[in-house]
TORVEX-40745 format. One line per 5 residues: their letters; for each residue x, y, z of C-alpha. Coordinates in Angstrom, 3 decimals. Layout:
BEGIN
a> X:Y:Z  ...
END
This chain:
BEGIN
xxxxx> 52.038:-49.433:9.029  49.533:-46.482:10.351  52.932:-44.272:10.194  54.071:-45.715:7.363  51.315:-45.820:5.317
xxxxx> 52.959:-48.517:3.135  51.705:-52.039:2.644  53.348:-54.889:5.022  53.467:-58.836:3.862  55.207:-61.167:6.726
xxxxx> 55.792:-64.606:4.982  57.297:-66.664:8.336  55.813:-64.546:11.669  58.215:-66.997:13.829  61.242:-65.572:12.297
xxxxx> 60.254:-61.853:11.735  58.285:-61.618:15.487  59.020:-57.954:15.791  55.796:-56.610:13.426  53.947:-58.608:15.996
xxxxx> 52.754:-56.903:18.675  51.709:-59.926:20.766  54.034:-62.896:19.680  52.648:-65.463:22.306  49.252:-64.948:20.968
xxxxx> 50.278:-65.554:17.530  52.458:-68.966:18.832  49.450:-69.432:20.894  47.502:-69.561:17.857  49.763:-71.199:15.433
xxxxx> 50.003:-67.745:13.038  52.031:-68.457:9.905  51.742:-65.486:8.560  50.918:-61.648:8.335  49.696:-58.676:5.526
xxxxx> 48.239:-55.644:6.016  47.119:-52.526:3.938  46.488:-49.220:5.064  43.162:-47.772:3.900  44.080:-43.944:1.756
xxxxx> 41.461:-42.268:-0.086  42.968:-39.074:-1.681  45.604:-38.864:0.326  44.330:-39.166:4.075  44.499:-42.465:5.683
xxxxx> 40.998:-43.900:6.840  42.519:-47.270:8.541  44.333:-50.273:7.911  43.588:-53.968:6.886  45.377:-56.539:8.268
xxxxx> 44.995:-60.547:7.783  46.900:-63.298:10.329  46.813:-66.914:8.591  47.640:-69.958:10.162  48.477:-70.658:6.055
xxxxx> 51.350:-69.429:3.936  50.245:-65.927:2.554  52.217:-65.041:-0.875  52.608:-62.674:-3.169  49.778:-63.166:-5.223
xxxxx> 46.851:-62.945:-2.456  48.610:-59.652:-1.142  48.558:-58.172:-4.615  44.446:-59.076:-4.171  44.630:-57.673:-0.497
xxxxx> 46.142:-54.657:-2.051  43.038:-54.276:-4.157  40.428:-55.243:-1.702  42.036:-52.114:0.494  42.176:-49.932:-1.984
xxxxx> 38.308:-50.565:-3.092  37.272:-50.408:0.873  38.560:-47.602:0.936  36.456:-45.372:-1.823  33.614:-47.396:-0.039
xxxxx> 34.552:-46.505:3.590  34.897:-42.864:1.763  32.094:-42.311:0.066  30.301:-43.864:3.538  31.520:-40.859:5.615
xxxxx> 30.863:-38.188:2.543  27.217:-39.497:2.699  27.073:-39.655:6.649  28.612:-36.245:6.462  25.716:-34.674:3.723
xxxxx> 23.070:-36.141:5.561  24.072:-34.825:8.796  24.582:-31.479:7.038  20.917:-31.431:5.707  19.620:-32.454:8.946
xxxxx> 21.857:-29.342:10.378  20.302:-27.455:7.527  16.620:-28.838:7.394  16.639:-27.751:11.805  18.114:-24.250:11.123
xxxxx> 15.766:-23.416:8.496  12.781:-25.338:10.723  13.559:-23.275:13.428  14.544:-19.515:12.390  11.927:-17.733:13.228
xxxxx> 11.027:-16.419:9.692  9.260:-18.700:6.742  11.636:-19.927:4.269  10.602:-21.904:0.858  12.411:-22.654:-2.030
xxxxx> 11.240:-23.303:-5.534  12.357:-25.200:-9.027  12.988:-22.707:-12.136  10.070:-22.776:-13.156  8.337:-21.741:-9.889
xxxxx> 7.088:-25.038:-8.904  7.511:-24.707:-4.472  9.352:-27.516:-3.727  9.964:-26.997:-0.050  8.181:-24.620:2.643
xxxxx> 9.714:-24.499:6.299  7.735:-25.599:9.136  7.644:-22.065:10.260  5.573:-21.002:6.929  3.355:-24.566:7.453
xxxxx> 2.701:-23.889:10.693  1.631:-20.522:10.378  -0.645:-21.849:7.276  -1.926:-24.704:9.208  -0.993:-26.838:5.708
xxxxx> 0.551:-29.707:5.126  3.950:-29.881:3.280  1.982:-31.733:0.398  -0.692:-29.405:0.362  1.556:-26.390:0.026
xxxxx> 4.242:-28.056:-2.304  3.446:-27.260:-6.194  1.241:-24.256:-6.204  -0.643:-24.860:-3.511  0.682:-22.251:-1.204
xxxxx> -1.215:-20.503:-3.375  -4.432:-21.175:-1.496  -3.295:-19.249:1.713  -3.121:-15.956:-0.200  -5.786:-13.337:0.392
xxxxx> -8.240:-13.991:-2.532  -7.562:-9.662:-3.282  -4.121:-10.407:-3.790  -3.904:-13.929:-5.268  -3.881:-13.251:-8.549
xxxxx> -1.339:-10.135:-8.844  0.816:-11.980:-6.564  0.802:-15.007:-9.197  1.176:-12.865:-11.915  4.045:-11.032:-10.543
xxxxx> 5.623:-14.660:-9.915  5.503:-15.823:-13.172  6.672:-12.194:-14.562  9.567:-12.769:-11.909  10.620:-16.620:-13.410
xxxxx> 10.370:-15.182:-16.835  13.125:-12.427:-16.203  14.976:-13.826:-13.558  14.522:-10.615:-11.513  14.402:-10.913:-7.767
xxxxx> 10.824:-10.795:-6.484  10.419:-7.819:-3.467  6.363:-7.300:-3.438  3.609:-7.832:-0.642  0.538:-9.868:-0.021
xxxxx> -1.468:-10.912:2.616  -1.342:-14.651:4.105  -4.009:-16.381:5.773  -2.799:-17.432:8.974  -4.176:-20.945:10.468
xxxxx> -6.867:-19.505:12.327  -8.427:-17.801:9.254  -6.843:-14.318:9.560  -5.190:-12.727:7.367  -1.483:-10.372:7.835
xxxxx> 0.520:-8.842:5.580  4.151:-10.560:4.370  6.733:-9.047:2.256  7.525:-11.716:0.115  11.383:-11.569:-1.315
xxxxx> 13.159:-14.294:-3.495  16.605:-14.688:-5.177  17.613:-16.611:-7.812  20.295:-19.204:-7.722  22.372:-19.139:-10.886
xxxxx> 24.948:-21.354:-12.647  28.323:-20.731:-13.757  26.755:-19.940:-17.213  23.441:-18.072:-16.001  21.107:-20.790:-15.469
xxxxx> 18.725:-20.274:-12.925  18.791:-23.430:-10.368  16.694:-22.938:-7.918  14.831:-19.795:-5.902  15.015:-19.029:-2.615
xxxxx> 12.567:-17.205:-1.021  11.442:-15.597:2.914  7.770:-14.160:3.906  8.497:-11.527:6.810  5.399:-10.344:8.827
xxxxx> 4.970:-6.891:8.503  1.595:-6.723:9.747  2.464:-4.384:12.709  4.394:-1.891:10.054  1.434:-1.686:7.816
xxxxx> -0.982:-0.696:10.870  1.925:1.497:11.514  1.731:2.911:8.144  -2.045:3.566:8.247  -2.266:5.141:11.679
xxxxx> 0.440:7.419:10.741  -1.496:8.034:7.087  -4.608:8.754:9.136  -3.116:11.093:11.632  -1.817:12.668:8.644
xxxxx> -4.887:13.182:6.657  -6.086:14.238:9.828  -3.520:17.045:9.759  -4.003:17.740:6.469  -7.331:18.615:7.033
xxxxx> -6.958:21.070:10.218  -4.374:22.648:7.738  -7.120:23.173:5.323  -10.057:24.882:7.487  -7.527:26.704:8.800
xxxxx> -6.378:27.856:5.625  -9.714:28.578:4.253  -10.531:30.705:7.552  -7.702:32.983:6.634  -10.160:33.331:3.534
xxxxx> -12.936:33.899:4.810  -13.266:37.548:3.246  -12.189:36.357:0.113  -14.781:33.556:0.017  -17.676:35.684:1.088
xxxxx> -16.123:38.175:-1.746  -16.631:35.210:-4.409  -20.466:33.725:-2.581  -21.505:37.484:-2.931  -20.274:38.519:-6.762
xxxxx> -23.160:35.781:-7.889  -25.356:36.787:-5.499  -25.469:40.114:-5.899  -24.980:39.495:-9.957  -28.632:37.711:-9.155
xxxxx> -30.295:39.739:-7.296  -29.647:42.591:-9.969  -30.943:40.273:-12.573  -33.971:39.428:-10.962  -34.565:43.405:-10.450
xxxxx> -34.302:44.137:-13.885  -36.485:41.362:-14.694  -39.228:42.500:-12.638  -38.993:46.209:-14.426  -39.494:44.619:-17.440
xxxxx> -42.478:42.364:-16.493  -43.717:46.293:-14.741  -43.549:47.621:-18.406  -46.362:48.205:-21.171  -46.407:45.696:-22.656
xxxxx> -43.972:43.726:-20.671  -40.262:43.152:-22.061  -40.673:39.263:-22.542  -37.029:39.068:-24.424  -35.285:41.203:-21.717
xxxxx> -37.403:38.814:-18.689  -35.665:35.831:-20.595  -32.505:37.496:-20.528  -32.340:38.418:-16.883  -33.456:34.733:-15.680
xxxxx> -31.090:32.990:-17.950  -28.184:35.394:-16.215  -29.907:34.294:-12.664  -29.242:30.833:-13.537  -25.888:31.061:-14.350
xxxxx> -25.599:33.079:-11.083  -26.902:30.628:-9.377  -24.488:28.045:-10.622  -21.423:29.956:-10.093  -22.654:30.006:-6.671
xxxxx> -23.297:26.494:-6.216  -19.995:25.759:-8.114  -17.739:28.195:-5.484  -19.666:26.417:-2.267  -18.958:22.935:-4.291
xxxxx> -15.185:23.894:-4.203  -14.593:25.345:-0.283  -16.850:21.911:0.767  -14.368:19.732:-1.459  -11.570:21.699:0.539
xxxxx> -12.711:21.296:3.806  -14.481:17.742:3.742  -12.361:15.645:6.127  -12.609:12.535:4.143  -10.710:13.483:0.812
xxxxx> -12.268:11.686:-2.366  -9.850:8.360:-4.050  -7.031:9.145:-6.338  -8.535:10.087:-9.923  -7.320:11.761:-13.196
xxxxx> -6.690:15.625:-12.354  -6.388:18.583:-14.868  -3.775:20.471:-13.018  -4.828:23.597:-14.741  -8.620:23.521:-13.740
xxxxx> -7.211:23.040:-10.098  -5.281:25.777:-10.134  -8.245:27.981:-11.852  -10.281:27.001:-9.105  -7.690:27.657:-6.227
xxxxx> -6.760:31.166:-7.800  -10.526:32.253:-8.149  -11.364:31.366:-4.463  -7.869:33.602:-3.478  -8.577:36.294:-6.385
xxxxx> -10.864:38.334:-3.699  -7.922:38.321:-0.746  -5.226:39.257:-3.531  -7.146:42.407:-5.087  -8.116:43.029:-1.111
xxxxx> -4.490:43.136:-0.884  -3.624:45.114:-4.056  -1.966:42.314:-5.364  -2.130:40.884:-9.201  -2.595:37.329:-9.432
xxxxx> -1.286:35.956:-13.115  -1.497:32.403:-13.832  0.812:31.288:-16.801  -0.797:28.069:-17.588  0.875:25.992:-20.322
xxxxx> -1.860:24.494:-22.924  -1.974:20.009:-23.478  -0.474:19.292:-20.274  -0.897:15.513:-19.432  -3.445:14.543:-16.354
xxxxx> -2.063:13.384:-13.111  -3.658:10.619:-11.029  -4.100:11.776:-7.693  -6.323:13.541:-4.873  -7.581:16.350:-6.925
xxxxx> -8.509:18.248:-3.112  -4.867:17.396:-1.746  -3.513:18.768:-4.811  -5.818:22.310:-4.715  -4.538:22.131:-0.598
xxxxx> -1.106:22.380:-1.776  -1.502:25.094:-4.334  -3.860:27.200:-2.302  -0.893:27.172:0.467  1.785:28.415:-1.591
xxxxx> -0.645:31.016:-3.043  -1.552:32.408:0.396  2.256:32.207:1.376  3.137:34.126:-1.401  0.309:36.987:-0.740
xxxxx> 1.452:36.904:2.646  5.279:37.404:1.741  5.023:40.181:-0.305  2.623:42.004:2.220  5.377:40.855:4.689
xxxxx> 7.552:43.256:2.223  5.659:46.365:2.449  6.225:45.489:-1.627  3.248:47.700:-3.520  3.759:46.871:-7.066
xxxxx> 4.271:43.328:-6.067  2.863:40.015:-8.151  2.526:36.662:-7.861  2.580:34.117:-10.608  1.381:31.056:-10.776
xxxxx> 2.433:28.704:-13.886  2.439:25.343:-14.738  4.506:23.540:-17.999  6.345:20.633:-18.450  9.820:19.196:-17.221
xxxxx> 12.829:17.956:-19.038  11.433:14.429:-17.845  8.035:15.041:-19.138  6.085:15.272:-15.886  4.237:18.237:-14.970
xxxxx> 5.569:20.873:-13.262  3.891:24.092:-11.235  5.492:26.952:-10.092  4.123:29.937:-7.785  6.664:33.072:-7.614
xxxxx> 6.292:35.873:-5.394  8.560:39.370:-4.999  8.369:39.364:-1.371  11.514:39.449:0.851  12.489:35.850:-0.126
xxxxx> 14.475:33.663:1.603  17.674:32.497:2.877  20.047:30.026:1.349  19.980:28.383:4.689  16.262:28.525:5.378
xxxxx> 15.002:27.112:2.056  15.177:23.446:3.075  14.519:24.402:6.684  11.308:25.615:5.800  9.596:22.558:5.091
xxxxx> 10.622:20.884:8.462  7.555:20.266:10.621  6.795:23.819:13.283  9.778:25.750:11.377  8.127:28.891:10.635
xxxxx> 9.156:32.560:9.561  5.532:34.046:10.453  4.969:35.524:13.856  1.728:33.879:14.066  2.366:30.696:11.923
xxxxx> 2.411:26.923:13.738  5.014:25.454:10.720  3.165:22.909:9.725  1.586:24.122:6.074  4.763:23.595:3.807
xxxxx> 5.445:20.406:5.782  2.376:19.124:5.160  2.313:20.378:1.422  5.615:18.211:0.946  4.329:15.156:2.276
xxxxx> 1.526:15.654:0.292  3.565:15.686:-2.943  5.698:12.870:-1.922  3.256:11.079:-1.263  2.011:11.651:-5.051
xxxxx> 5.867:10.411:-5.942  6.360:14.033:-6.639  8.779:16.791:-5.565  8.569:19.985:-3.758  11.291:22.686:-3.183
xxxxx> 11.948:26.341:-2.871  14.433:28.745:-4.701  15.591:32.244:-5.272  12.576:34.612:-7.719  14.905:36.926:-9.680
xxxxx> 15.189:39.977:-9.004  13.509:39.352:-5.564  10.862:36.974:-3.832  10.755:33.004:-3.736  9.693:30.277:-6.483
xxxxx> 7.568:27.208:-4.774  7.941:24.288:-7.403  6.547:20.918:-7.326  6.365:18.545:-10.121  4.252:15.526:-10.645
xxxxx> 4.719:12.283:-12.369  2.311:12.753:-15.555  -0.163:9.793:-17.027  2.103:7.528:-19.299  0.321:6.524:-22.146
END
């Protein structure tokens, strides 16, 4: 019947023995009769049936057998389908318990509906006290609220969540996760269900911040060393008001000497002191903001006062030099939010550079421009062009490599340092060909959207 897989009825089992495995049993026993049924569910057999009565067994109770089969068997079926999804989900539920990453997933509309007991663990909650929005407790009060906000932004849109935060751990420390999430969709769009993973990146972000330090650190060597190749240039801009002073302050004492004294020409002479005196203050302002190791925050910079500064701290080593400085400074450009003395660092290198080129030349009627406009995209871009010797199609992306250097004397770190700088500004920094000679150092600079 297995084989088969057709229904049997034996009316008389003395006279057909042979579907009887064990006749003297059934003589033994006084069996009359024999059916049986074999147990298919959608096409694969799950057993038979089969019932031995000492009665006559007719049509009509194996046309009920028949039914009582078929009916065990969507029972029997739908037995091993649920033995088979529960042992799944217990398969599941382990694999997710034990990867060593925290997994959670939530309903559509955010509500966390499961957290694996990696992620409770490390929260030292309970599964009800993180379920909901509760997780929410464990986030670093700094970054609670963005990171809820971005959540909700995230289950309004549908868009994937990638962002970071900082968990507390059970212990009451507190390490940075990047949190990512994907949305499970329908046939027709419908968001089902999100799934989501918190990866410790703790040890990258201390990483990150070492490697930020050392190169602030860097940055600033680059500076004093820059600004000691200016020394002569600075003393050349401390000594103008100085000296503009000092001449002041004799022509005011001539004029107190005289009979009667020159009042109106005294006034004159101390008002020009005083703006001496803060021109002064002003340049020693600017070569401490260059040389301060500890930069000041990101603020709103006027690209074109930072280059007037830069260019009127290098204006003494370029007329040392014989060489005309012209700035070409587009009017209404947009601020940029950024380090206003990482900004001047940059500029004041490519200014030097480009002195340095064209006295590299031997090039006496050379010039150096410095401009500053606008891109196709909007942002703001600066340009310094020298007519020095320029530079190779081959060396112009070398150059910014860390210790590549075309100076006899130079370490290779400035325009390294200058483009990490920018980058770091979610800017861009390159080098091409000055027509009819030289080299054009551009960067441009994401501008304030308003």
């Amino acid at each position: 019947m297995a084989a088969s897989r057709h229904p049997i009825l034996v009316e008389d089992v003395a006279a057909q023995n042979d579907w009887i495995l064990r006749p003297t049993w059934a003589k033994r026993e006084e069996i009359r009769s024999f059916a049986g049924h074999p147990l298919i569910f959608r096409d694969k057999l799950l057993g038979v049936i089969a019932v031995f009565s000492r009665q006559p067994f007719g049509r009509q109770e194996f046309t009920w057998l028949g039914l009582f089969a078929n009916q065990a068997a969507v029972a029997i079926a739908n037995a091993c389908a649920e033995e088979a999804l529960q042992s799944t989900q217990r398969n599941l539920a382990a694999i997710i318990n034990t990867i060593p990453t925290t997994a959670w997933t939530s309903r559509p509309d955010g509500y966390c509906d499961f957290l694996n007991q990696v992620w409770l663990d490390y929260a030292g909650l309970s599964a009800e006290q993180a379920q909901g929005w509760g997780w929410a407790e464990a986030i670093h009060p700094e970054d609670r609220k963005g990171l809820v906000e971005e959540w909700q932004s995230c289950l309004a849109s549908g868009t994937p969540v990638d962002t970071e935060a900082r968990i507390r751990r059970f212990d009451g420390s507190h390490r940075w996760f990047l949190i990512r999430a994907n949305p499970l969709r329908s046939e027709s769009g419908d968001i089902l269900k999100w799934y989501g993973t918190c990866t410790d990146i703790e040890d990258r972000k201390q990483t990150e911040e070492a490697l930020s330090r050392a190169r602030s650190e860097l940055a600033h060597v680059a500076r004093v060393t820059t600004m000691g190749e200016l020394t002569a240039s600075i003393a050349h801009e401390v000594q103008q008001p100085i000296s503009a002073a000092v001449t002041s302050a004799q022509t005011a004492l001539r004029c107190l000497e005289s009979q009667p004294p020159e009042l109106v020409e005294v006034r004159k002479a101390l008002s020009r002191i005083e703006l001496a005196g803060k021109r002064a203050g002003e340049v020693v302002r600017q070569i401490r903001a260059l040389v301060t190791k500890a930069p000041p925050p990101k603020e709103f910079v006027d690209i074109n006062s930072a280059i007037r500064e830069v260019v009127q701290l290098t204006r003494g080593e370029a007329a040392r030099s014989g060489i005309p400085v012209r700035m070409e400074l587009s009017d209404d450009l947009p601020p940029i939010l950024g380090d206003r003395v990482q900004l001047q660092q940059v500029i004041l290198n490519l200014i030097v550079n480009g002195i340095e080129a064209i006295i590299a030349a031997g090039e006496r009627s050379g010039k150096l421009t410095v401009a500053s406009g606008r891109d196709d995209a909007g942002d703001v871009r600066v340009a310094v062009a020298d007519t020095g010797r320029g530079l190779a199609a081959d060396a112009r992306e070398q150059i910014f490599a860390a210790f590549y250097t075309t100076k006899p004397s130079g370490l290779g770190l400035g325009l390294s340092i200058c483009r990490s700088i920018i980058e770091a500004h979610d800017g861009r920094l390159w080098v091409s060909a000055n027509e009819p000679r030289g080299a054009v150092f551009q960067l441009t600079l994401p501008a304030k959207r308003t």
